[in-house]
Backbone bond lengths (Angstrom), bond angles and torsions (degrees), N, CA, C in turn:
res aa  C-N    CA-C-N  psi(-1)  N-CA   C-N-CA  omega(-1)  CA-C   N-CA-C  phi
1 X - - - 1.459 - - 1.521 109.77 -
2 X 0.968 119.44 140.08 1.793 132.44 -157.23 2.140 84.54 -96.79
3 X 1.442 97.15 116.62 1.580 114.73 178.32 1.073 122.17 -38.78
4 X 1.937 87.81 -59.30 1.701 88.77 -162.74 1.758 101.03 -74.02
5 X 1.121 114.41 -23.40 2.044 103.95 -178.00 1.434 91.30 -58.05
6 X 1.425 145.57 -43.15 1.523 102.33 -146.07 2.002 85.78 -103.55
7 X 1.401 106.00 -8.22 1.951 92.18 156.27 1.101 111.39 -34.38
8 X 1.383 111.73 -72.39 1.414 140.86 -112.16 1.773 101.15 -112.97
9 X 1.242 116.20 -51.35 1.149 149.47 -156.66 1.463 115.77 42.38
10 X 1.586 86.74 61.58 1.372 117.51 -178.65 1.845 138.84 -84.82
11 X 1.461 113.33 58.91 1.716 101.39 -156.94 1.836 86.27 -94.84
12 X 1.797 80.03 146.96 1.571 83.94 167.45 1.250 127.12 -147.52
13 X 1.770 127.94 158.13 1.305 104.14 -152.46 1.555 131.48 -47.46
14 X 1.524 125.96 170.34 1.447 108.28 175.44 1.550 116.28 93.74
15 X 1.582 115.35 -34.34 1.074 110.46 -170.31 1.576 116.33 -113.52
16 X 1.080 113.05 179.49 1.320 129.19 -156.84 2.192 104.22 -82.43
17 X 1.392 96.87 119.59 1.561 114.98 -161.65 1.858 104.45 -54.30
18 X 0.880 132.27 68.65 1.678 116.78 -169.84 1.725 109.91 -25.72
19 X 1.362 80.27 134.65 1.765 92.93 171.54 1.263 124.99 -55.78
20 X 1.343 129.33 173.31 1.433 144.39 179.04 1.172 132.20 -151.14
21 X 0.861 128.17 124.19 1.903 116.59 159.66 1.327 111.02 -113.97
22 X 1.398 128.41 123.39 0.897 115.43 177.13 1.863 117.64 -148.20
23 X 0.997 126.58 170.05 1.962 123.90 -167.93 2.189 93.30 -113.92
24 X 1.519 88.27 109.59 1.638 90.06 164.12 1.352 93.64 -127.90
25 X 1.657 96.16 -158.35 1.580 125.28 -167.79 1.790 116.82 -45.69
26 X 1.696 99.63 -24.06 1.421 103.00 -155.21 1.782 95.75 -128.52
27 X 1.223 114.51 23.67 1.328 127.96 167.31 1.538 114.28 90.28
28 X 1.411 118.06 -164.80 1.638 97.79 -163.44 1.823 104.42 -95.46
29 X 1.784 103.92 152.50 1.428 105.62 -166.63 1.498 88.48 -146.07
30 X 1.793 98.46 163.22 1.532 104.07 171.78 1.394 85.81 -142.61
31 X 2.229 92.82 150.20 1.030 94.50 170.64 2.136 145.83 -46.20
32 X 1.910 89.97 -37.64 1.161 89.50 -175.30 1.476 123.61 -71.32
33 X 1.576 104.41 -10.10 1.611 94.02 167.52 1.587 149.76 -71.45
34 X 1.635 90.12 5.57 1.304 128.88 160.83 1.233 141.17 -72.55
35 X 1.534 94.17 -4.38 1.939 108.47 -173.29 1.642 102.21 -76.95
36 X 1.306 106.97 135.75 1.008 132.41 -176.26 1.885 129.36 89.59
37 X 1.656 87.71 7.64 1.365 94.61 155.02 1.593 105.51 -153.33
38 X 1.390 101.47 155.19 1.790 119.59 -159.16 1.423 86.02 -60.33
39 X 1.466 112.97 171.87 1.359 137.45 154.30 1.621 131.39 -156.30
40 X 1.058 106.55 129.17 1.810 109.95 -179.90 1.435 99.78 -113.39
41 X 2.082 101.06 115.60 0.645 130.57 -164.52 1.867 107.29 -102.08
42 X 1.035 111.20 117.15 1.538 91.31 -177.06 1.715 118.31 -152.39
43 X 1.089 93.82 144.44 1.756 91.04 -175.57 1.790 122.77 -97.53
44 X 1.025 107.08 169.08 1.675 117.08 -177.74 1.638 115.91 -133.90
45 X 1.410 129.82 145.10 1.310 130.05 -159.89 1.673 104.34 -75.57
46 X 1.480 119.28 -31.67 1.295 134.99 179.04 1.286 137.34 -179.56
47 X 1.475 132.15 153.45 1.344 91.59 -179.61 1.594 128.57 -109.02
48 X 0.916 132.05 -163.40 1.921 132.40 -162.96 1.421 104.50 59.91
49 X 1.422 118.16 29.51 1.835 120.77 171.96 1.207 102.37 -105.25
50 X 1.329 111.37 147.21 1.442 116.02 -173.23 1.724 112.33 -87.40
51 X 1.021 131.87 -18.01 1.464 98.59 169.94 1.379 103.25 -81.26
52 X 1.341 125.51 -32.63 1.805 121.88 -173.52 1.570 93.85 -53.61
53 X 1.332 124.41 -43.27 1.491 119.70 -176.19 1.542 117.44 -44.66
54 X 1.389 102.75 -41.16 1.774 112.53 -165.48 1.959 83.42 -80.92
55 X 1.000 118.46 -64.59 1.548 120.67 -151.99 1.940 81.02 -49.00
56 X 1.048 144.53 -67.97 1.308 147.45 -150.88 1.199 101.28 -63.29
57 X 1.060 128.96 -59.28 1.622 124.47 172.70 1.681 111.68 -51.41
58 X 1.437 116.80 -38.70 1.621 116.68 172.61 1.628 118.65 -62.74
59 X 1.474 92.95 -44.86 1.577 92.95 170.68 1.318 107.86 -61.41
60 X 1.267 132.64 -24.77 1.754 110.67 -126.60 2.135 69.05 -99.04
61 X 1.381 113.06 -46.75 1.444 104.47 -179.72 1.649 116.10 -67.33
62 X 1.058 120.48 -25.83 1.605 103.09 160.53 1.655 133.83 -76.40
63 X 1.695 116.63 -7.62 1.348 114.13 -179.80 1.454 111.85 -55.85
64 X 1.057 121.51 -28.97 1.875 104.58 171.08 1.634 102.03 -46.27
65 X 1.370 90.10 -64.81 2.026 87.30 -153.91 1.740 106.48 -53.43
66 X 1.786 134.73 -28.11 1.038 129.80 167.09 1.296 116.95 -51.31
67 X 1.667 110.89 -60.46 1.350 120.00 163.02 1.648 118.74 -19.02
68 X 1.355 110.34 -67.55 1.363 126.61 -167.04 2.100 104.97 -61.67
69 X 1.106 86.43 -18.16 1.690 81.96 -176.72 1.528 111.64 -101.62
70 X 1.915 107.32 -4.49 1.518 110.21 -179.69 1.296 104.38 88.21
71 X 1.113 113.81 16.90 2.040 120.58 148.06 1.163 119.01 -104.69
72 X 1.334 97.35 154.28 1.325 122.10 -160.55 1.847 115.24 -130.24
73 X 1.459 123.55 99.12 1.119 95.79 170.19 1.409 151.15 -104.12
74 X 1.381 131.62 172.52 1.857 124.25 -179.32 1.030 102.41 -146.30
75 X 0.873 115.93 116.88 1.908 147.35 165.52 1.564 95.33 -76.87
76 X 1.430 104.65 137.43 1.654 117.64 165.19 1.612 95.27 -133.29
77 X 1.578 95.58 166.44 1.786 123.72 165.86 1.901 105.33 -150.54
78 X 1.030 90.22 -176.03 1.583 108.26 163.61 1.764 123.31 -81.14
79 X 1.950 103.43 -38.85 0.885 120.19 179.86 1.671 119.34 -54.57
80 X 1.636 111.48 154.94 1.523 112.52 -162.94 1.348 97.82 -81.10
81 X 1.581 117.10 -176.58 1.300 116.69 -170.33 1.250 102.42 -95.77
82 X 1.451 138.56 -26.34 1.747 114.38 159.88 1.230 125.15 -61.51
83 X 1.597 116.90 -27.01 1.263 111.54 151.98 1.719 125.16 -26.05
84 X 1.418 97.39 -70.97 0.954 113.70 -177.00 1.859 146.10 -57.85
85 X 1.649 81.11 -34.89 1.694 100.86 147.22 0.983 123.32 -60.73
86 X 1.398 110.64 -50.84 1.694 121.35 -174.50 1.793 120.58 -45.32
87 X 1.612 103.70 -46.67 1.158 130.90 -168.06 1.660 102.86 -74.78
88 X 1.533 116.17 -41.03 1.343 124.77 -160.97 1.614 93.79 -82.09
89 X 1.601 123.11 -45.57 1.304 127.95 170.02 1.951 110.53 -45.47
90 X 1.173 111.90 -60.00 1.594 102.73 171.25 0.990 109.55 -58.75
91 X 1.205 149.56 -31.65 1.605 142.67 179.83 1.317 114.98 -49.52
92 X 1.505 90.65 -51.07 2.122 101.67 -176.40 1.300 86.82 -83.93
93 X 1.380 163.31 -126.41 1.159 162.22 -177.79 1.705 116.27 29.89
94 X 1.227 116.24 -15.99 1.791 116.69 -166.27 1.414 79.03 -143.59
95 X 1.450 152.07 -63.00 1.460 151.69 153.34 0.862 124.45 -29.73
96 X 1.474 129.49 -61.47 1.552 137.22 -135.74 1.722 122.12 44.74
97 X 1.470 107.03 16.99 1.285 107.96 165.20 1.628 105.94 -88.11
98 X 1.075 100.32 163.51 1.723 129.84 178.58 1.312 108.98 -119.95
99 X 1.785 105.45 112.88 1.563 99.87 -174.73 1.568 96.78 -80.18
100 X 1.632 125.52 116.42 1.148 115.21 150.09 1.319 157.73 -93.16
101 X 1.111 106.04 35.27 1.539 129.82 155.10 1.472 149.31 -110.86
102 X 1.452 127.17 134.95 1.572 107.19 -154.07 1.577 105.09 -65.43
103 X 1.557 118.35 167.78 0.981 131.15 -176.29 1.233 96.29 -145.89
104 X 1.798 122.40 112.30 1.196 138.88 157.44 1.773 127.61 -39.73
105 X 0.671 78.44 154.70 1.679 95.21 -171.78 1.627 114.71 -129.83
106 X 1.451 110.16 84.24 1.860 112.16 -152.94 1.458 75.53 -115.45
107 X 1.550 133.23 108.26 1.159 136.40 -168.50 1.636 90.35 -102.96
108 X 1.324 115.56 -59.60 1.386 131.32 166.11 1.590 115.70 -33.03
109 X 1.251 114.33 -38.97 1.926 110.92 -167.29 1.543 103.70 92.15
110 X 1.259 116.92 -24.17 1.794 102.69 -174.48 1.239 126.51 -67.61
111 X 1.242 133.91 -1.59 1.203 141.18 156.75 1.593 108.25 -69.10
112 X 1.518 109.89 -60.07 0.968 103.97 -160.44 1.448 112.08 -103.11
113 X 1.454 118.05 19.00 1.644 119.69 148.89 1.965 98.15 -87.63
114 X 0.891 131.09 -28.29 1.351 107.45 164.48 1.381 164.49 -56.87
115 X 1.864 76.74 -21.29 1.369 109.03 168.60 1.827 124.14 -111.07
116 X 1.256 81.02 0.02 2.126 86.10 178.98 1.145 115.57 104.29
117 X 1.460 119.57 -1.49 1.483 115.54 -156.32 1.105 122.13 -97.19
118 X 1.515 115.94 2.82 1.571 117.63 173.51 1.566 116.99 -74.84
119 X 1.105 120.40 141.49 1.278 129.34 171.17 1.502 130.58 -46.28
120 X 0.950 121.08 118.84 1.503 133.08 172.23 1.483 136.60 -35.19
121 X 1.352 83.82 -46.04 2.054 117.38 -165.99 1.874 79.32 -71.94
122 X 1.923 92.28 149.52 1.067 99.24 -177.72 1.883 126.00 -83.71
123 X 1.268 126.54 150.41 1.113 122.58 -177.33 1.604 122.09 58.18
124 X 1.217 72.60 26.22 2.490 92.97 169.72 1.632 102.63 -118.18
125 X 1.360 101.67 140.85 1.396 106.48 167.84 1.406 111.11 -120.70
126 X 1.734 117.78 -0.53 1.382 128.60 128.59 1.969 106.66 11.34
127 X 1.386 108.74 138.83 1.659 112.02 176.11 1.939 84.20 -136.07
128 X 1.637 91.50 129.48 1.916 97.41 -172.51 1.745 100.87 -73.89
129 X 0.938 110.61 -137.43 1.761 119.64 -169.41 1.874 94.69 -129.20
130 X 1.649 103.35 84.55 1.280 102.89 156.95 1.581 116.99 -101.39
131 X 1.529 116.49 169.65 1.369 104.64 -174.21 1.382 94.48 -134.31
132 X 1.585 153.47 133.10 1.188 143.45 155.78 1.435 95.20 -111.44
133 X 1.458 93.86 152.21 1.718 121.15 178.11 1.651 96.62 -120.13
134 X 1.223 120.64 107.69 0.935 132.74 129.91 1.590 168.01 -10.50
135 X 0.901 127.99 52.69 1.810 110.81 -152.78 1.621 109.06 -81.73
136 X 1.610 99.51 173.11 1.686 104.79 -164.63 1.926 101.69 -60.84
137 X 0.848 99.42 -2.11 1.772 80.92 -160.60 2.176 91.89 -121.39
138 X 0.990 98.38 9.82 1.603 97.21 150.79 1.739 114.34 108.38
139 X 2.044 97.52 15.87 1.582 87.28 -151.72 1.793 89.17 -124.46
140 X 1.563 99.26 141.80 1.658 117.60 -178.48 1.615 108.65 -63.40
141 X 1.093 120.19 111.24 1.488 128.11 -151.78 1.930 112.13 -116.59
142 X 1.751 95.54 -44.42 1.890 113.07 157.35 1.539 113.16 -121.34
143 X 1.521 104.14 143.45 1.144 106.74 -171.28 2.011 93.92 -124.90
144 X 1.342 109.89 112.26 1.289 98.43 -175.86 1.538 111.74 -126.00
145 X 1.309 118.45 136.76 1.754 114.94 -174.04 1.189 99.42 -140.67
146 X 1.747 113.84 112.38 1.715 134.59 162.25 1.403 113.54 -83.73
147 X 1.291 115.21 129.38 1.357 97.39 156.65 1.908 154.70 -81.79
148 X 1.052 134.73 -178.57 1.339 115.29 -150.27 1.740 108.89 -52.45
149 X 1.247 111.59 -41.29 1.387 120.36 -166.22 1.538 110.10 -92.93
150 X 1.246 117.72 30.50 2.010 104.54 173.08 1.990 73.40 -158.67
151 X 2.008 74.73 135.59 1.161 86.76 172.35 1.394 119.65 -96.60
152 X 1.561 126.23 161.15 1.703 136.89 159.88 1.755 106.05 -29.96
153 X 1.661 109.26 122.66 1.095 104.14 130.69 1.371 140.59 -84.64
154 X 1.353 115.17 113.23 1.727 123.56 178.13 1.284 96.76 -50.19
155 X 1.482 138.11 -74.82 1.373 125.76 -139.83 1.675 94.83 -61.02
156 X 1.356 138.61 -27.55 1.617 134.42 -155.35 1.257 85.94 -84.32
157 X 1.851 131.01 -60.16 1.603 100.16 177.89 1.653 150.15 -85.74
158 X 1.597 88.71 21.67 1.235 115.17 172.87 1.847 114.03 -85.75
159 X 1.622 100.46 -33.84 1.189 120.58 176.41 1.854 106.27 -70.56
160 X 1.232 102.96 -58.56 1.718 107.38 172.47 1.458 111.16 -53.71
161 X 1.047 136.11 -59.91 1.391 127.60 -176.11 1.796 117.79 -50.47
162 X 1.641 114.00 -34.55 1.589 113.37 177.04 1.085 82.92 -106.85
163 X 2.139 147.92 52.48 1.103 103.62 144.47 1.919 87.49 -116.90
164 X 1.139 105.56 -17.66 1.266 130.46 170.19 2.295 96.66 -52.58
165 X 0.858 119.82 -60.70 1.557 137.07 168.84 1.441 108.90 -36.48
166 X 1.142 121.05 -67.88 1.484 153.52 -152.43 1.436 93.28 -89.72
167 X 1.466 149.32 -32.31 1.473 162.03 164.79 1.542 104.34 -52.45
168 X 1.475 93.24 -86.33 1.589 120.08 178.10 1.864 113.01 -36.72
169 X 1.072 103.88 -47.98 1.312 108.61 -177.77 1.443 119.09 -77.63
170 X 1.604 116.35 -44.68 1.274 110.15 165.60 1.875 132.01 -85.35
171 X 1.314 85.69 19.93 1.818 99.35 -172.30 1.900 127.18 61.09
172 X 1.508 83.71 32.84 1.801 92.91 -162.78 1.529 121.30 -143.76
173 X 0.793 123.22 -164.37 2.032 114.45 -166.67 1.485 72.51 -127.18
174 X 2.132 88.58 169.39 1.207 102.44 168.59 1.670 101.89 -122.49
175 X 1.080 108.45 -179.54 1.638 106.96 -172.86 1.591 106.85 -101.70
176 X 1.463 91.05 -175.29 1.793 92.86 -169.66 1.684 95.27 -84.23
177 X 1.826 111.88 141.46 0.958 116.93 -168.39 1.900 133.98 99.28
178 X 1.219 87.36 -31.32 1.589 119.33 -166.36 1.937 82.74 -44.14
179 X 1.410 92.10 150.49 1.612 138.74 -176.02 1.443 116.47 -148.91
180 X 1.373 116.37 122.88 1.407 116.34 152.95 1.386 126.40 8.63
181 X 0.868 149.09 135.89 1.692 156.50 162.14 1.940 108.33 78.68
182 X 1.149 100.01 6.38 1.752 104.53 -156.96 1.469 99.14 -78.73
183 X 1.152 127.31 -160.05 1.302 129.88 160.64 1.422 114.47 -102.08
184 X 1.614 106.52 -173.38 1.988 105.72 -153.02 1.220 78.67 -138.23
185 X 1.343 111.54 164.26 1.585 121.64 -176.30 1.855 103.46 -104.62
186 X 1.286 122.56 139.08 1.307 121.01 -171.56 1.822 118.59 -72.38
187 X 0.512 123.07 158.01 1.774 115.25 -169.52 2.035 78.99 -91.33
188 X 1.796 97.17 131.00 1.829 92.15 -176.09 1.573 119.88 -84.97
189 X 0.843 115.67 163.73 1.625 108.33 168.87 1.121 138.63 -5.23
190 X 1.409 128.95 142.71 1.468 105.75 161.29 1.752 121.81 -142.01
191 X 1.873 91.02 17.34 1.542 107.03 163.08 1.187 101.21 -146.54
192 X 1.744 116.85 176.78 1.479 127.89 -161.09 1.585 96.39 -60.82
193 X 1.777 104.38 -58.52 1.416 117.22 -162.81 1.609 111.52 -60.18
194 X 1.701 123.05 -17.78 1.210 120.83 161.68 1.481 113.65 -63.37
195 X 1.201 121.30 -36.60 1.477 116.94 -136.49 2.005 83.24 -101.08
196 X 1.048 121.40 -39.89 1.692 119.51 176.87 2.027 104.34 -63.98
197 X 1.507 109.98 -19.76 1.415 121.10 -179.07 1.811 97.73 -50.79
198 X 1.685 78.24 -68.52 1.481 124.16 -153.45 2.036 92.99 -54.59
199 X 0.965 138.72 -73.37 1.461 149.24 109.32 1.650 92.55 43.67
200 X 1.114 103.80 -107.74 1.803 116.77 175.63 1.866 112.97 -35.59
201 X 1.241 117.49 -31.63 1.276 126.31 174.45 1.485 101.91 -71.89
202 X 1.194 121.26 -62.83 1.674 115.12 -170.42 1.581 103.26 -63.01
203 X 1.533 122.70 -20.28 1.264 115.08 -168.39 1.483 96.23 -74.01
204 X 1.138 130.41 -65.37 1.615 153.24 -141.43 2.058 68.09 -76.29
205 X 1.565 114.54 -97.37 1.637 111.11 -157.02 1.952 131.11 -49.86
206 X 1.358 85.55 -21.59 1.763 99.73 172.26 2.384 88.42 71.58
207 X 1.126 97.01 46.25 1.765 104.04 -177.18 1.488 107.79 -108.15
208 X 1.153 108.80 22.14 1.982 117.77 -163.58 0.910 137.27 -160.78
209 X 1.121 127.30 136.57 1.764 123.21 170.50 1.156 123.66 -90.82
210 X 1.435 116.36 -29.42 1.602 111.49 157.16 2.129 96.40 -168.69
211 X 1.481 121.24 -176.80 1.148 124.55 -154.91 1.975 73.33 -67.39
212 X 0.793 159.27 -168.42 1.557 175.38 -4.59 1.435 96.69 -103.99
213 X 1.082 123.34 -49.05 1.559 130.70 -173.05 1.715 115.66 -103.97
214 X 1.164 97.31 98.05 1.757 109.72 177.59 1.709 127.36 -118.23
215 X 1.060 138.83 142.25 1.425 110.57 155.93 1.185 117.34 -139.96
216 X 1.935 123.77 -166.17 0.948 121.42 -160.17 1.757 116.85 174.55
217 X 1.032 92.24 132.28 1.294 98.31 -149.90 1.906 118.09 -52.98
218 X 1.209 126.25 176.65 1.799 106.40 -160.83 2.090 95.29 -92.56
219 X 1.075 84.94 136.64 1.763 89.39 -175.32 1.867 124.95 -26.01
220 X 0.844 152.17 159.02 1.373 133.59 153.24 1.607 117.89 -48.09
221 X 1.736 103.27 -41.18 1.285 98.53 -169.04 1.520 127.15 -89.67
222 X 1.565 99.70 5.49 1.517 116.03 178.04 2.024 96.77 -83.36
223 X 1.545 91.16 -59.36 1.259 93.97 -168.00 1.176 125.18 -45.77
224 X 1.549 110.89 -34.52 2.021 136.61 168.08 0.977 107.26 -55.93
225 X 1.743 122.01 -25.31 1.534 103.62 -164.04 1.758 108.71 -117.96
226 X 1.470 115.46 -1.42 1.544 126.41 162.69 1.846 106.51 -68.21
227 X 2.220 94.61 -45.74 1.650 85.36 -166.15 1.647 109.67 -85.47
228 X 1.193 123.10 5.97 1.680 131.27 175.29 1.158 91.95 -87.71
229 X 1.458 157.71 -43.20 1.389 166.55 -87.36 1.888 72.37 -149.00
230 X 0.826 123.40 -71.30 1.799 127.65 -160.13 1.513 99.71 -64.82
231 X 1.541 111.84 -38.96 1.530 116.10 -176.11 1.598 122.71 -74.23
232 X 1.483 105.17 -37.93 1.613 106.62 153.51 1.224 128.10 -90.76
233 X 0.901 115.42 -1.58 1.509 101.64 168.22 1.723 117.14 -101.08
């Protein structure tokens, strides 16, 4: 276990997600058995609170579309796991939704002093609304922190995870705003004779504002392999 994270409870992007074992809603799981598919990992202050109520019901109706991209999500608290049944049982009971995803049970805090997520405010052992995104091969990629009173938008980290997808795969950023099917920004130059290339390309395609800023549309074989990725899963 890396020191300074459970000092500090310090993870930061780029690096490698600290492990877990831990007993939630859907029986006991560890993080690393997750490699090779994404995960948004995210915590809640408690449960039977009403914005965690709305965010859980939002998640619980977007897990297809995560699913479909090869995410996976887990909600943690402090709270115990009958708690946690208890809470998920009124949900479907006043809903008729079914939260389907596990939800940790970090009664201890060591999960979530590892990851930063305990609360600040004094004499709370409260965990605020962090969100990590995950990638398949084990590494913290978004680092997102709401505070107690505004809840998660689902569709934005549903949007980050396939824009995060759609990057990685085509070797390129996406721009501010970016959506599904849009274009990707070109990774720019990195010699004269590229950048006068690069230059002649925006002239001839009209794909640019000048050699630093280019784009281009997402590969066939990226795009084939997000919507096969949506089709099996």
């Amino acid at each position: 276990m890396n020191y300074e994270i459970m000092m500090n409870g310090n993870v930061r992007l780029g690096e490698k997600a600290p492990d877990f074992e831990a007993i939630t809603t859907c029986g006991k799981i560890k993080l690393s058995d997750y490699i090779g598919k994404w995960v948004v990992l995210f915590s809640h202050p408690g449960d039977f609170t009403p914005v965690c109520t709305t965010e859980f019901i939002a998640f619980s109706k977007a897990n297809t579309y995560f699913n479909n991209l090869n995410t996976y999500l887990i909600g943690l608290s402090i709270d115990s796991n009958p708690s946690h049944l208890a809470w998920l049982y009124d949900i479907y009971q006043k809903t008729g939704i079914t939260v389907p995803f596990p939800v940790i049970a970090d009664r201890s805090g060591e999960i979530a002093r590892k990851y930063g997520m305990m609360s600040t405010v004094p004499n709370t052992t409260e965990t605020v609304r962090n969100v990590f995104i995950i990638d398949d091969k084990g590494i913290i990629r978004t680092i997102l922190v709401y505070p107690l009173n505004v809840g998660r938008c689902i569709p934005e980290i549903l949007r980050v995870v396939e824009a995060l997808q759609t990057a990685d795969c085509n070797n390129a950023s996406t721009p501010a705003n970016w959506i599904p099917g849009q274009p990707v920004i070109i990774p720019k130059p990195n010699t004269f004779c590229e950048l006068k290339q690069r230059l002649e390309e925006i002239k001839k395609n009209k794909n640019g504002i000048n050699w630093y800023l280019s784009f281009k549309n997402s590969s066939e074989k990226c795009t084939k392999q997000i919507e096969e990725q949506k089709h099996n899963n």
